[in-house]
Structures are given as C-alpha cells and as structure tokens.
mmCIF entry with sequence, helices, sheets and N, C-alpha, C, O atoms, coordinates in Angstrom:
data_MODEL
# 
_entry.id   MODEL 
# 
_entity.id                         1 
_entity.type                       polymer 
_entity.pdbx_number_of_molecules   1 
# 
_entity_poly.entity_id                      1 
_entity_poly.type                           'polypeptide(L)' 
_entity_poly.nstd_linkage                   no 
_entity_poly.nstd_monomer                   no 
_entity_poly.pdbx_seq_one_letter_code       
;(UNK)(UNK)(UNK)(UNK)(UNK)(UNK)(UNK)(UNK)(UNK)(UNK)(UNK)(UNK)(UNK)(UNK)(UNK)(UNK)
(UNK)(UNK)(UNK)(UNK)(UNK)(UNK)(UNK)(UNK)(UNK)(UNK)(UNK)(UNK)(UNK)(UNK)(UNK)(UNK)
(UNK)(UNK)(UNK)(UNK)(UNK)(UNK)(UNK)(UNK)(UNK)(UNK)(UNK)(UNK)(UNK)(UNK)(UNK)(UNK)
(UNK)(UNK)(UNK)
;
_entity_poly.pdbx_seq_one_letter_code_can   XXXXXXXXXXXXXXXXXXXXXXXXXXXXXXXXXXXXXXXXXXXXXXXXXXX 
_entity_poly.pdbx_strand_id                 A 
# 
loop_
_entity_poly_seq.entity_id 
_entity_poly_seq.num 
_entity_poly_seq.mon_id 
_entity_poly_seq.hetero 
1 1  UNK n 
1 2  UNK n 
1 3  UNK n 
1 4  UNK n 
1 5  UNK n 
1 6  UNK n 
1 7  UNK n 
1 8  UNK n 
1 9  UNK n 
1 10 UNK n 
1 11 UNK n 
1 12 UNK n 
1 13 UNK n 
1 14 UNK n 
1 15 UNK n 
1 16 UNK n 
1 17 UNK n 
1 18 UNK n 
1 19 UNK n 
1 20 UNK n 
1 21 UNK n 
1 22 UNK n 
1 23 UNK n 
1 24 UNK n 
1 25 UNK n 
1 26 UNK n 
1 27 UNK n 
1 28 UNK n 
1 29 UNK n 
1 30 UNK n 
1 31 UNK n 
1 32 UNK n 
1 33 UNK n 
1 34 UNK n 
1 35 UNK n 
1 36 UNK n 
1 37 UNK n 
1 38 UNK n 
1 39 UNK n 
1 40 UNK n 
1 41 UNK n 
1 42 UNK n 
1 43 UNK n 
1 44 UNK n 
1 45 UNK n 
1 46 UNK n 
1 47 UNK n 
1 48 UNK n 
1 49 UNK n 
1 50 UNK n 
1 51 UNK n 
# 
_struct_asym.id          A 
_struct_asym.entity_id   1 
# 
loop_
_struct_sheet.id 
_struct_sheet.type 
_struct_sheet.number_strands 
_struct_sheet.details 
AA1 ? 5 ? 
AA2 ? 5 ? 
# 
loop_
_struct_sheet_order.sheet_id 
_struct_sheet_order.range_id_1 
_struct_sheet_order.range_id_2 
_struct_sheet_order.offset 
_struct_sheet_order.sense 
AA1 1 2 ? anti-parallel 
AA1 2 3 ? anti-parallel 
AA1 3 4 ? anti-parallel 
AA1 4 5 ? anti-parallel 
AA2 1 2 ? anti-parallel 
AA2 2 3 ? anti-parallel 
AA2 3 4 ? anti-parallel 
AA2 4 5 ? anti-parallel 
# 
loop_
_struct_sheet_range.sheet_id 
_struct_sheet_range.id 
_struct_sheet_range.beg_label_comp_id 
_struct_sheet_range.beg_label_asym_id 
_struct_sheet_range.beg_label_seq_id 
_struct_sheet_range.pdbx_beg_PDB_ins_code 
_struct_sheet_range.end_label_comp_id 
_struct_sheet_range.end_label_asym_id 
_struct_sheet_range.end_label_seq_id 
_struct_sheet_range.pdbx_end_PDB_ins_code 
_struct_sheet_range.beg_auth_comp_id 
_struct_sheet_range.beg_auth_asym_id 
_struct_sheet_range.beg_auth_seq_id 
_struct_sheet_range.end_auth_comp_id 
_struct_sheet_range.end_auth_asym_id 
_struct_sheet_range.end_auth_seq_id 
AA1 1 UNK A 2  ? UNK A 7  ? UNK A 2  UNK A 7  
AA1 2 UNK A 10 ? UNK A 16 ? UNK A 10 UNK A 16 
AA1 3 UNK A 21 ? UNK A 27 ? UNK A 21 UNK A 27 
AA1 4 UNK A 30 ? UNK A 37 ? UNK A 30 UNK A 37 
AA1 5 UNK A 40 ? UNK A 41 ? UNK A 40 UNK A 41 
AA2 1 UNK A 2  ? UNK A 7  ? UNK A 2  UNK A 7  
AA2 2 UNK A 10 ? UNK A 16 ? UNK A 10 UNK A 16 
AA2 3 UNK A 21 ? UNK A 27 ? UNK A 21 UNK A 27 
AA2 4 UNK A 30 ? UNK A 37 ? UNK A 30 UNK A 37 
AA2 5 UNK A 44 ? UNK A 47 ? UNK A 44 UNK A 47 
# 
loop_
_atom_site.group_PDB 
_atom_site.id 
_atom_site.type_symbol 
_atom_site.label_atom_id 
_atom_site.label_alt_id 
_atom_site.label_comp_id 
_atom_site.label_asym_id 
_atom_site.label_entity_id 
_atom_site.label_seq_id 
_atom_site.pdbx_PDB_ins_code 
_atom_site.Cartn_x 
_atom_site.Cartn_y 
_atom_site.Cartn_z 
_atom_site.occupancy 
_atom_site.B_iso_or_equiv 
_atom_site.pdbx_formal_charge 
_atom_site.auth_seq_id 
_atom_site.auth_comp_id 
_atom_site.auth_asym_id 
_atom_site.auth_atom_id 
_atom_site.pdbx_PDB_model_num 
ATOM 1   N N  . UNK A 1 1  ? -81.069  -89.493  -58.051 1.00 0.00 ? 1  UNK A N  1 
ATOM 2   C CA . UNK A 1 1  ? -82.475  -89.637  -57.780 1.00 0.00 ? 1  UNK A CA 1 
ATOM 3   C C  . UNK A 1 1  ? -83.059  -88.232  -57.628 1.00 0.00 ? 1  UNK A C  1 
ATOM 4   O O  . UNK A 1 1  ? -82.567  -87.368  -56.902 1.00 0.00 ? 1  UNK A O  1 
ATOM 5   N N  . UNK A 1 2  ? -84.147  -88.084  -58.377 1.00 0.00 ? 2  UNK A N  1 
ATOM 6   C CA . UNK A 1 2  ? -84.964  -86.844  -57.956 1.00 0.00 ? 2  UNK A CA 1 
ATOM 7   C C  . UNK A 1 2  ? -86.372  -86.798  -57.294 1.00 0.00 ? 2  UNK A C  1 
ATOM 8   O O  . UNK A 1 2  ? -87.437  -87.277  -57.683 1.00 0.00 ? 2  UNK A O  1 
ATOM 9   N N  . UNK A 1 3  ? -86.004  -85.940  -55.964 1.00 0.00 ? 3  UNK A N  1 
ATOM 10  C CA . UNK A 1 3  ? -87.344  -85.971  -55.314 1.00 0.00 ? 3  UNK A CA 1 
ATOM 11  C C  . UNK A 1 3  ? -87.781  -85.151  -56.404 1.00 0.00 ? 3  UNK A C  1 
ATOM 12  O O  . UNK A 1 3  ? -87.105  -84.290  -56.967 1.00 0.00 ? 3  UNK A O  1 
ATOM 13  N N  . UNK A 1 4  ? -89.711  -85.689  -56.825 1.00 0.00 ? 4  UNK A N  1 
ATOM 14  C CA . UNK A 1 4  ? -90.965  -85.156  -57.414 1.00 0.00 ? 4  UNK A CA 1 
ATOM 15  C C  . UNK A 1 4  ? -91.915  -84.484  -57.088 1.00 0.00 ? 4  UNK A C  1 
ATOM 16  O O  . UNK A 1 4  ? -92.305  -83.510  -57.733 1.00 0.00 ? 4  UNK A O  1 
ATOM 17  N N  . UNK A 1 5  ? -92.590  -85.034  -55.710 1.00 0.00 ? 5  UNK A N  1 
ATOM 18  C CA . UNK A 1 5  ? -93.138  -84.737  -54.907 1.00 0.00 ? 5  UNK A CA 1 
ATOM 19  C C  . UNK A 1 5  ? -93.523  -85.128  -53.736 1.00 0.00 ? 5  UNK A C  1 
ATOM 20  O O  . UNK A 1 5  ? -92.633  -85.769  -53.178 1.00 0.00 ? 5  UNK A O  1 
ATOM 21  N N  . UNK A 1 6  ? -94.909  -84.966  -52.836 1.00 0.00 ? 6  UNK A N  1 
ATOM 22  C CA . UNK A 1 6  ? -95.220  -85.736  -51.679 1.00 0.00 ? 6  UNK A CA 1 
ATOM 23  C C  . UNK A 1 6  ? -96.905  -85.499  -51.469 1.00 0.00 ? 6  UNK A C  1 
ATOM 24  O O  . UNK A 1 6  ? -97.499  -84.430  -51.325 1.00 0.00 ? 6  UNK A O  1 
ATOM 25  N N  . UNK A 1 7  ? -97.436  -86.847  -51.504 1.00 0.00 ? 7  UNK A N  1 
ATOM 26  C CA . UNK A 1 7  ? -99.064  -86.389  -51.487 1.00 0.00 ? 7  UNK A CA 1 
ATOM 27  C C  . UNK A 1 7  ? -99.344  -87.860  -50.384 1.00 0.00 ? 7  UNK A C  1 
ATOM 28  O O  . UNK A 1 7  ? -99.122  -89.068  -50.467 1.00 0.00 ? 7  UNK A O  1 
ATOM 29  N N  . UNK A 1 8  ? -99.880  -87.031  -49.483 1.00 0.00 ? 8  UNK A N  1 
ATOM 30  C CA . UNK A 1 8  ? -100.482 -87.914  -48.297 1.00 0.00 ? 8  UNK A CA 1 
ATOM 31  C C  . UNK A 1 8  ? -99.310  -88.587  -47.631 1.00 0.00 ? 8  UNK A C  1 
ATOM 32  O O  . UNK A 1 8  ? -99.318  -89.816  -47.698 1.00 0.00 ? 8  UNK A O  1 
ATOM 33  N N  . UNK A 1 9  ? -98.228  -87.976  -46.954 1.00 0.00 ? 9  UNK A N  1 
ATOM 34  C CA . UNK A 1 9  ? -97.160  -88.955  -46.715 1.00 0.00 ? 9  UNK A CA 1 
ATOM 35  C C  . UNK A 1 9  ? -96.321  -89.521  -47.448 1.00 0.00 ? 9  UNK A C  1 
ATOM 36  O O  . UNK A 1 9  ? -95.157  -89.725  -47.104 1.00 0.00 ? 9  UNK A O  1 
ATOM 37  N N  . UNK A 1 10 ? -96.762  -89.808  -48.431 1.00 0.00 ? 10 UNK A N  1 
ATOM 38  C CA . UNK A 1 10 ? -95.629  -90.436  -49.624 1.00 0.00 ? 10 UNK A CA 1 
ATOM 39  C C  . UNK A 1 10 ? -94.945  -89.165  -50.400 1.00 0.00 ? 10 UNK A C  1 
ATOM 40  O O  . UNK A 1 10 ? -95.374  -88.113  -50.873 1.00 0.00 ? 10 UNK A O  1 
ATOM 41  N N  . UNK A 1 11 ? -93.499  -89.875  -50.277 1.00 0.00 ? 11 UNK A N  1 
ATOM 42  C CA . UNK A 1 11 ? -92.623  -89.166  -51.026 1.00 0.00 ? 11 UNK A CA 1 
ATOM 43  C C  . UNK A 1 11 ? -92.558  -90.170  -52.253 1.00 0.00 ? 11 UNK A C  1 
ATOM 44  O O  . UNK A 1 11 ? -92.788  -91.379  -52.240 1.00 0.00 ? 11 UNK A O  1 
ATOM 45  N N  . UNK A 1 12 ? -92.145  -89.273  -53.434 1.00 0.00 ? 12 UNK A N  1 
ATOM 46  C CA . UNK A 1 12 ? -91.844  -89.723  -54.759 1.00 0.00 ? 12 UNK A CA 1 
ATOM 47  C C  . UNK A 1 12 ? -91.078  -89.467  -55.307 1.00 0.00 ? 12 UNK A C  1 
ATOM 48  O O  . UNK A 1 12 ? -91.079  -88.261  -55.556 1.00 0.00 ? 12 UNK A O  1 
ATOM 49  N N  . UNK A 1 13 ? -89.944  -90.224  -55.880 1.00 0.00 ? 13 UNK A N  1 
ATOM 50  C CA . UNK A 1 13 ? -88.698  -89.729  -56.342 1.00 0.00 ? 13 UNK A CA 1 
ATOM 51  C C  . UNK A 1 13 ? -88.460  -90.271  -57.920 1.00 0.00 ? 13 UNK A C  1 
ATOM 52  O O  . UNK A 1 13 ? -89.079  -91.280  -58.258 1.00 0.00 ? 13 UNK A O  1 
ATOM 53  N N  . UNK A 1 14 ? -87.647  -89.667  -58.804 1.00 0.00 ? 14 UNK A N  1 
ATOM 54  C CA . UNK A 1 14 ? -87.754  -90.534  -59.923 1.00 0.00 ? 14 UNK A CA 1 
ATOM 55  C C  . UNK A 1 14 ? -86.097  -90.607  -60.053 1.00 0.00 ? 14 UNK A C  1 
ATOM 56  O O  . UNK A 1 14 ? -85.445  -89.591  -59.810 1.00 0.00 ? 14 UNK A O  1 
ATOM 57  N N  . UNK A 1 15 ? -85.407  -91.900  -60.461 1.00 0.00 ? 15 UNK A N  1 
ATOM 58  C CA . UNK A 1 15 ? -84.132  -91.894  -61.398 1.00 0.00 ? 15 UNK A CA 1 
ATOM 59  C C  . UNK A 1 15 ? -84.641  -92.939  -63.026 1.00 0.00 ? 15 UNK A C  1 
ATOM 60  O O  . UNK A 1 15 ? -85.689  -93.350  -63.523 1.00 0.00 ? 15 UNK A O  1 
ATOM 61  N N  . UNK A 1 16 ? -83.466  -92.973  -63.284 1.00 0.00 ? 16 UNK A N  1 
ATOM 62  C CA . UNK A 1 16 ? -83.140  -93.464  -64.539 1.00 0.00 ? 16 UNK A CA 1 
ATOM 63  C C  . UNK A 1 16 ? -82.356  -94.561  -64.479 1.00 0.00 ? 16 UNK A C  1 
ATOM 64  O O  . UNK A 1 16 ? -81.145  -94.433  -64.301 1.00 0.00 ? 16 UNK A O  1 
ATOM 65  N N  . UNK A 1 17 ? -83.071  -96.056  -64.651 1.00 0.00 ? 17 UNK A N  1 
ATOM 66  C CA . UNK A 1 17 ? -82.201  -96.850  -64.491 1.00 0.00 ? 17 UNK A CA 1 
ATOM 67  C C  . UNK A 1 17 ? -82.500  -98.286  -65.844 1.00 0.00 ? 17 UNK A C  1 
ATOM 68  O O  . UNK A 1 17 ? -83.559  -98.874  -66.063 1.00 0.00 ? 17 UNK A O  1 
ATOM 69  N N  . UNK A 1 18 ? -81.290  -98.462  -66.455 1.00 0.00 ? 18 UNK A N  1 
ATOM 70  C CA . UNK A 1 18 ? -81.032  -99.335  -67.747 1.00 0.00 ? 18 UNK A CA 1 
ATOM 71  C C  . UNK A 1 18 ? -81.738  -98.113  -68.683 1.00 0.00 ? 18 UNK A C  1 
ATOM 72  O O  . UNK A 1 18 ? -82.571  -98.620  -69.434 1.00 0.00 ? 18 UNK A O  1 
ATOM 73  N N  . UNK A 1 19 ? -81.669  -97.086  -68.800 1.00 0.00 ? 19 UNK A N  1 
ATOM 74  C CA . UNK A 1 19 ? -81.891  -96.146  -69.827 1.00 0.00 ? 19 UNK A CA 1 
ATOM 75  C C  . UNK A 1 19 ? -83.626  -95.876  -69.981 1.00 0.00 ? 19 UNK A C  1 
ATOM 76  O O  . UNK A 1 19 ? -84.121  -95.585  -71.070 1.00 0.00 ? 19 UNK A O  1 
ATOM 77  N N  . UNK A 1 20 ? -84.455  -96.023  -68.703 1.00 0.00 ? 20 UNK A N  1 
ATOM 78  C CA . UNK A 1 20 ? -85.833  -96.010  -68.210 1.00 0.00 ? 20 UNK A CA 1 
ATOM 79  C C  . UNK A 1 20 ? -86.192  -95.194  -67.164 1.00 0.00 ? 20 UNK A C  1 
ATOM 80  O O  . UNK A 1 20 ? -85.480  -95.138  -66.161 1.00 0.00 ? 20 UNK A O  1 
ATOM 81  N N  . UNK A 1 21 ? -87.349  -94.460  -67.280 1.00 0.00 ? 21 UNK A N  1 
ATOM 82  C CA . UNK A 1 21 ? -87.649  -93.913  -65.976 1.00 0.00 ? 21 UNK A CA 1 
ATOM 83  C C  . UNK A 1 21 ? -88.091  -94.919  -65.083 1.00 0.00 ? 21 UNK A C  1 
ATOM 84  O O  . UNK A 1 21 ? -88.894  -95.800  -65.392 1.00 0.00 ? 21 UNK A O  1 
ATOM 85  N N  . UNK A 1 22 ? -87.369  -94.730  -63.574 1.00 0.00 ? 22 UNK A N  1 
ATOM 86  C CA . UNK A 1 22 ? -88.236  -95.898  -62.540 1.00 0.00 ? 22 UNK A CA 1 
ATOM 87  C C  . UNK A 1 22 ? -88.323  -94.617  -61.684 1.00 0.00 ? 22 UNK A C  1 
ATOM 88  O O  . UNK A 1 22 ? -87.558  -93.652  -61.668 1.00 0.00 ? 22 UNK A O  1 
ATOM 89  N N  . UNK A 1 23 ? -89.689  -94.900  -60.825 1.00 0.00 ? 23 UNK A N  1 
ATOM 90  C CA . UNK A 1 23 ? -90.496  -93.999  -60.145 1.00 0.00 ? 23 UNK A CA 1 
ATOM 91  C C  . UNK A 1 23 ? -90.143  -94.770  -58.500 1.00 0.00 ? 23 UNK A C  1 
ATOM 92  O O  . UNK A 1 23 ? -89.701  -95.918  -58.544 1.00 0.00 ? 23 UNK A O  1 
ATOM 93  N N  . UNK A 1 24 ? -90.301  -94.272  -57.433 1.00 0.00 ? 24 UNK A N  1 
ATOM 94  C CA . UNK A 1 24 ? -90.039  -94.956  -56.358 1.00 0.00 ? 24 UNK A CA 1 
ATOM 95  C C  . UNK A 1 24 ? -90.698  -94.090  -55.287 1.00 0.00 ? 24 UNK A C  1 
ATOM 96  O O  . UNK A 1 24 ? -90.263  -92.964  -55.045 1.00 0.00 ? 24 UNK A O  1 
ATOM 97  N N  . UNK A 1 25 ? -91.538  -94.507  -54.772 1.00 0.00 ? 25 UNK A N  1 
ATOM 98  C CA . UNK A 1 25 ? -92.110  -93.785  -53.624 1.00 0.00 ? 25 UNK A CA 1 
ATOM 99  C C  . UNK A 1 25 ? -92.354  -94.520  -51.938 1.00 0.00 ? 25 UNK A C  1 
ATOM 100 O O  . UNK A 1 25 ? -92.809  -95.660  -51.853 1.00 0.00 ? 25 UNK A O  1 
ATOM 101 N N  . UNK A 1 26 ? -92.068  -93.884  -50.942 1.00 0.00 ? 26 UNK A N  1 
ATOM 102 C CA . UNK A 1 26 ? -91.639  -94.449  -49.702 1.00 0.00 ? 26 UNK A CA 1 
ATOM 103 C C  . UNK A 1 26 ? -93.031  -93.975  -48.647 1.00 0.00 ? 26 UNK A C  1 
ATOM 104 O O  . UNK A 1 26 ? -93.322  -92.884  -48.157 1.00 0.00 ? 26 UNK A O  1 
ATOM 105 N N  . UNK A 1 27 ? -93.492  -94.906  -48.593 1.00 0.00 ? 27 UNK A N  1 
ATOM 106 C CA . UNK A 1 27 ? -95.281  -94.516  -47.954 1.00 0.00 ? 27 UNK A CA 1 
ATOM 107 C C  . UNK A 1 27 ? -95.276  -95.315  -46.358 1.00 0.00 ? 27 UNK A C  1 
ATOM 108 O O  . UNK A 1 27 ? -95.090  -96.531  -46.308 1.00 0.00 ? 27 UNK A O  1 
ATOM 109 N N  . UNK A 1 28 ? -95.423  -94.773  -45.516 1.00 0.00 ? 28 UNK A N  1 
ATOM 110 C CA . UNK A 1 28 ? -95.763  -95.344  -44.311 1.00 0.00 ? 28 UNK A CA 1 
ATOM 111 C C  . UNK A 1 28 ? -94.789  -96.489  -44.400 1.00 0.00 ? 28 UNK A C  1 
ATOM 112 O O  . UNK A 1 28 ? -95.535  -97.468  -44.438 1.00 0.00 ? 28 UNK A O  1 
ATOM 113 N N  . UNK A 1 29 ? -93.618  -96.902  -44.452 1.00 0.00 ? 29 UNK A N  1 
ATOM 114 C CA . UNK A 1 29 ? -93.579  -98.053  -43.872 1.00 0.00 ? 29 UNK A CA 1 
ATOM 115 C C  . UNK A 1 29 ? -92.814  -98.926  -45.293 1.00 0.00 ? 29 UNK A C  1 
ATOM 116 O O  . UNK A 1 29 ? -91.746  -99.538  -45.253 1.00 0.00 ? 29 UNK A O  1 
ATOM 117 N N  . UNK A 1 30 ? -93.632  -98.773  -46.373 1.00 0.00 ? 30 UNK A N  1 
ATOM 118 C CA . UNK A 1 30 ? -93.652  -99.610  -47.590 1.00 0.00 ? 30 UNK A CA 1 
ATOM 119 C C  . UNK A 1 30 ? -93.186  -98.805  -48.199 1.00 0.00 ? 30 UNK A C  1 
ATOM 120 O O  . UNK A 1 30 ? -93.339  -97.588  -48.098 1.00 0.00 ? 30 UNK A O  1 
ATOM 121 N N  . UNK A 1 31 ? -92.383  -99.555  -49.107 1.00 0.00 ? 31 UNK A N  1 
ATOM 122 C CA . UNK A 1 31 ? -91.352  -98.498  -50.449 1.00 0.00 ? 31 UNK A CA 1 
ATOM 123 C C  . UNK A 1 31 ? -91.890  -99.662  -51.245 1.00 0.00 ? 31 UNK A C  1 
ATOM 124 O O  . UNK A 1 31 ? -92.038  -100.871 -51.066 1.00 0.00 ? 31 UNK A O  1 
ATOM 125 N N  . UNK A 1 32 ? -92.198  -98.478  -52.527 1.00 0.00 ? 32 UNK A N  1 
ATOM 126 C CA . UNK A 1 32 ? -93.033  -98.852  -53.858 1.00 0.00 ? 32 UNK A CA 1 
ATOM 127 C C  . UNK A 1 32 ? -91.897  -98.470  -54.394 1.00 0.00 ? 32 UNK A C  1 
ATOM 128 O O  . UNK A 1 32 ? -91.107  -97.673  -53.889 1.00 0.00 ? 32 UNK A O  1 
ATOM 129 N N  . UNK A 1 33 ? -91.750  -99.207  -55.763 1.00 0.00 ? 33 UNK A N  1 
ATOM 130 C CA . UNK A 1 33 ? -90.734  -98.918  -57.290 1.00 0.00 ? 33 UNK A CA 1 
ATOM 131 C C  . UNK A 1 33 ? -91.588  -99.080  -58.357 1.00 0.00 ? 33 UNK A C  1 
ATOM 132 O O  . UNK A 1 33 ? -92.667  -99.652  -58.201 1.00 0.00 ? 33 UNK A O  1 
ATOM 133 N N  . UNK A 1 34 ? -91.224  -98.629  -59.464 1.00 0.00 ? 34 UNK A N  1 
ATOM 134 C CA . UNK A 1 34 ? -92.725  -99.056  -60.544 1.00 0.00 ? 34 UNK A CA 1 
ATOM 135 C C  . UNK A 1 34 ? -91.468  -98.488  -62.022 1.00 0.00 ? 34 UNK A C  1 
ATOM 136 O O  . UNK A 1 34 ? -90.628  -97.652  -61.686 1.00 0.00 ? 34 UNK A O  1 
ATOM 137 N N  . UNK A 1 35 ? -91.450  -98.838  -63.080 1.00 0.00 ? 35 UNK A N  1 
ATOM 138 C CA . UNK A 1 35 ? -90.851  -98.667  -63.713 1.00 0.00 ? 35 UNK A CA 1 
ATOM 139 C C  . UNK A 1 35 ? -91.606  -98.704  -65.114 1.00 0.00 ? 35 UNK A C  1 
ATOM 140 O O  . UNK A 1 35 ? -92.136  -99.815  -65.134 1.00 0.00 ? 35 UNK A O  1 
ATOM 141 N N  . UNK A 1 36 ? -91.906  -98.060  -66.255 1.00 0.00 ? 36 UNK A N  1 
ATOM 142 C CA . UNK A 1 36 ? -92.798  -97.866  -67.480 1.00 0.00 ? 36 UNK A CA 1 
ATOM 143 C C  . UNK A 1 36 ? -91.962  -98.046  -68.128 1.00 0.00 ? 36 UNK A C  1 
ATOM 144 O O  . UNK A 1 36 ? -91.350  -97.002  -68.351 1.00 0.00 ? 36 UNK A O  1 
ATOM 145 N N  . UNK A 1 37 ? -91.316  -99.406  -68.892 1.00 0.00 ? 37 UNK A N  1 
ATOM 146 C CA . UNK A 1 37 ? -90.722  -99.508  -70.152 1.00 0.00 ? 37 UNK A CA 1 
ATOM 147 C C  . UNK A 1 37 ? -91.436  -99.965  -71.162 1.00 0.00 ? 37 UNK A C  1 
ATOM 148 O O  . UNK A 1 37 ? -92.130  -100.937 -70.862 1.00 0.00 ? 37 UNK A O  1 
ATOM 149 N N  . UNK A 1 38 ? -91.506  -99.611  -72.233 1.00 0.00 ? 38 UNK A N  1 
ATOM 150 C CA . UNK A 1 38 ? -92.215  -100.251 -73.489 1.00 0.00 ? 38 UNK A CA 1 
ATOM 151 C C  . UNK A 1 38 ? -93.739  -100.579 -73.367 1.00 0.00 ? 38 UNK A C  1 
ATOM 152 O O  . UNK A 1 38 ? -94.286  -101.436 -74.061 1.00 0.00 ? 38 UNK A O  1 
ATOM 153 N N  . UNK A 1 39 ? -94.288  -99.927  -72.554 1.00 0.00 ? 39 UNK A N  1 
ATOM 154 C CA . UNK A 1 39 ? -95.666  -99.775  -72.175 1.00 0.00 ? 39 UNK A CA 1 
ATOM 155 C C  . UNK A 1 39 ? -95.811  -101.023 -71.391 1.00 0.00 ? 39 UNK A C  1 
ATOM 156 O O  . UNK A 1 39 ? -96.910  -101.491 -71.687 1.00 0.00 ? 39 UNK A O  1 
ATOM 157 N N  . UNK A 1 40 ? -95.235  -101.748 -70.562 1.00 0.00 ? 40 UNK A N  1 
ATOM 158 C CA . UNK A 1 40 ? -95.361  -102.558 -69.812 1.00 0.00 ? 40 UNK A CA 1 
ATOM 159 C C  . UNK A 1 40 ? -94.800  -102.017 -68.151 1.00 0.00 ? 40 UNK A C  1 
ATOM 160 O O  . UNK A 1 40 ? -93.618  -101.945 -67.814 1.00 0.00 ? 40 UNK A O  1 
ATOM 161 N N  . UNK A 1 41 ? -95.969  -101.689 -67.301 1.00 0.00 ? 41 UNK A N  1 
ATOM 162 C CA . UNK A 1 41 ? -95.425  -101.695 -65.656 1.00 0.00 ? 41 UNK A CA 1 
ATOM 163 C C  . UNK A 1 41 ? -95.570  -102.883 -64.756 1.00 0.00 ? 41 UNK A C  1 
ATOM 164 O O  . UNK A 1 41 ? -96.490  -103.641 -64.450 1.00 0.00 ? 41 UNK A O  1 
ATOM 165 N N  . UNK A 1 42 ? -93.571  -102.675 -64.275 1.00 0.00 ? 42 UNK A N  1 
ATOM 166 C CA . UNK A 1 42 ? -93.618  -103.390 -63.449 1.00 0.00 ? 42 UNK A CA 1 
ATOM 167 C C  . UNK A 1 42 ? -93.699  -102.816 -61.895 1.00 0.00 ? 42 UNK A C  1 
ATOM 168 O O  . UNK A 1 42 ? -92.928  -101.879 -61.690 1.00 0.00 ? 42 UNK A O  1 
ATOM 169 N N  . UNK A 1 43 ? -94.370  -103.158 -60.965 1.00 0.00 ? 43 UNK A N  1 
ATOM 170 C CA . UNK A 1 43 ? -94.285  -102.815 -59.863 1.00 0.00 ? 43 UNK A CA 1 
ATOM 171 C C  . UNK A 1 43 ? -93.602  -103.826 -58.798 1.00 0.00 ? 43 UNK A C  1 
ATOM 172 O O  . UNK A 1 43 ? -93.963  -105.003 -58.806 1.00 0.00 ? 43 UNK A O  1 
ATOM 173 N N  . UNK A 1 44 ? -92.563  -103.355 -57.830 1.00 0.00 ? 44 UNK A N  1 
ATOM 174 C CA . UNK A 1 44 ? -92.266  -104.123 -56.588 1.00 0.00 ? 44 UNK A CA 1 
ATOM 175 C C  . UNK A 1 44 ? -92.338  -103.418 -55.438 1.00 0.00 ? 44 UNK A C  1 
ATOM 176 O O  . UNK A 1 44 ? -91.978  -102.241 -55.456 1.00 0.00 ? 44 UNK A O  1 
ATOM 177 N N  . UNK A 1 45 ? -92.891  -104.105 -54.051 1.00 0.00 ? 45 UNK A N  1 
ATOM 178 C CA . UNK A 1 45 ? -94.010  -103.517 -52.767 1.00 0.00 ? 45 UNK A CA 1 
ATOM 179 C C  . UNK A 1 45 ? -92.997  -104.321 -51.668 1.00 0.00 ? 45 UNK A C  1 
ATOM 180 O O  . UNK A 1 45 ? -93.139  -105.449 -51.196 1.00 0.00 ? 45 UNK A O  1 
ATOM 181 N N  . UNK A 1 46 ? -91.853  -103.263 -51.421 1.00 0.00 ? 46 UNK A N  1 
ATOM 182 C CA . UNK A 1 46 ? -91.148  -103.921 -49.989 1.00 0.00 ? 46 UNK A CA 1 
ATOM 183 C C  . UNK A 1 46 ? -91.962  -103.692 -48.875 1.00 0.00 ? 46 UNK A C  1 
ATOM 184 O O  . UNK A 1 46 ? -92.505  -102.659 -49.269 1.00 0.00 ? 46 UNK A O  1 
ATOM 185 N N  . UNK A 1 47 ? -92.430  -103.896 -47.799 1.00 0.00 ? 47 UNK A N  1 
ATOM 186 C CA . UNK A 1 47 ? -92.594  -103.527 -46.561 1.00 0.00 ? 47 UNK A CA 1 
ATOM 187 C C  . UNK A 1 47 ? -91.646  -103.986 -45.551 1.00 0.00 ? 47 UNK A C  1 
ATOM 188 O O  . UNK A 1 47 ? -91.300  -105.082 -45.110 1.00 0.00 ? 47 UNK A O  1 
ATOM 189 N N  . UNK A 1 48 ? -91.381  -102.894 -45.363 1.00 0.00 ? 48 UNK A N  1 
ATOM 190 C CA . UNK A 1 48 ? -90.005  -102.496 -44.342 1.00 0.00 ? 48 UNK A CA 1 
ATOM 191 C C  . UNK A 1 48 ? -90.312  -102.945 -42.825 1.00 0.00 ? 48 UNK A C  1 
ATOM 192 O O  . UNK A 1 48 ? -91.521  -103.180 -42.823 1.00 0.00 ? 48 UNK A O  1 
ATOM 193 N N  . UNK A 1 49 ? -89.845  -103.157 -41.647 1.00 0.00 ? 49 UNK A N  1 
ATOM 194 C CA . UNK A 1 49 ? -90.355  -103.987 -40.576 1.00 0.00 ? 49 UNK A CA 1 
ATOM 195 C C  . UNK A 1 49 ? -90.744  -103.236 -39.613 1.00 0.00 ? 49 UNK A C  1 
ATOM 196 O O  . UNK A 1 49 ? -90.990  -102.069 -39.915 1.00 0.00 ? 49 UNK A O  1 
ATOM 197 N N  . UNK A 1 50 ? -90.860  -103.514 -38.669 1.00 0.00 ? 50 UNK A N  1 
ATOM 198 C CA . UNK A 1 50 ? -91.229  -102.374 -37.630 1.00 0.00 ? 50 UNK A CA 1 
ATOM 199 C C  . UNK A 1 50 ? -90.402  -101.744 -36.950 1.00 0.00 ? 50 UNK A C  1 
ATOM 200 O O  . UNK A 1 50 ? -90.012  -102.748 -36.356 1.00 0.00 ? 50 UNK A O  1 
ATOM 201 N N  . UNK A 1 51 ? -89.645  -100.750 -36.414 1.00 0.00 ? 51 UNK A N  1 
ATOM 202 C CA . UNK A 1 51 ? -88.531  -99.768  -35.423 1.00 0.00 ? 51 UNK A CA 1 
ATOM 203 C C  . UNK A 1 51 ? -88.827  -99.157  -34.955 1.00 0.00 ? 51 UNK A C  1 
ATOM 204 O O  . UNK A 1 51 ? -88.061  -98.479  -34.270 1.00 0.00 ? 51 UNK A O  1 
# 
C-alpha cells in the first residue's frame, strides 16, 4: 500500500488489487475504498464504531 497523501484529516493510500488501482482513504472515523476499473467506480463507506 502506498501512502499518497492527506487533505483535511484524510489519509489516502493507493494499492493494486486484481491488476487495478484501488484508492483507500481513512477520514474521521470512516474508511472509504473506491476502485476505477474500465471506467466504472465502485465505492465502499465502512464506518468504524466509536473507542
């Protein structure tokens, strides 16, 4: 995984997964994934619980 950057709290990291870039960023609380294959994005929105 490679950290990218960090804007407003969110970190952004990118790997390579099934031969695709997936993007993943960890914001307050909620971890975003988003993945651009074949010009179609999918996005999935965990929110993580409270600690």
């Amino acid at each position: 995984m490679e950290y990218l950057f960090e804007h407003n709290g969110c970190r952004v990291y990118r790997f390579i997964g099934r031969g695709q870039f997936v993007y993943f960023a960890n914001c307050k609380g909620e971890t975003i994934s988003m993945s651009d294959s074949t010009g179609v994005r999918n996005t999935t929105n965990i929110k993580s619980g409270n600690r």
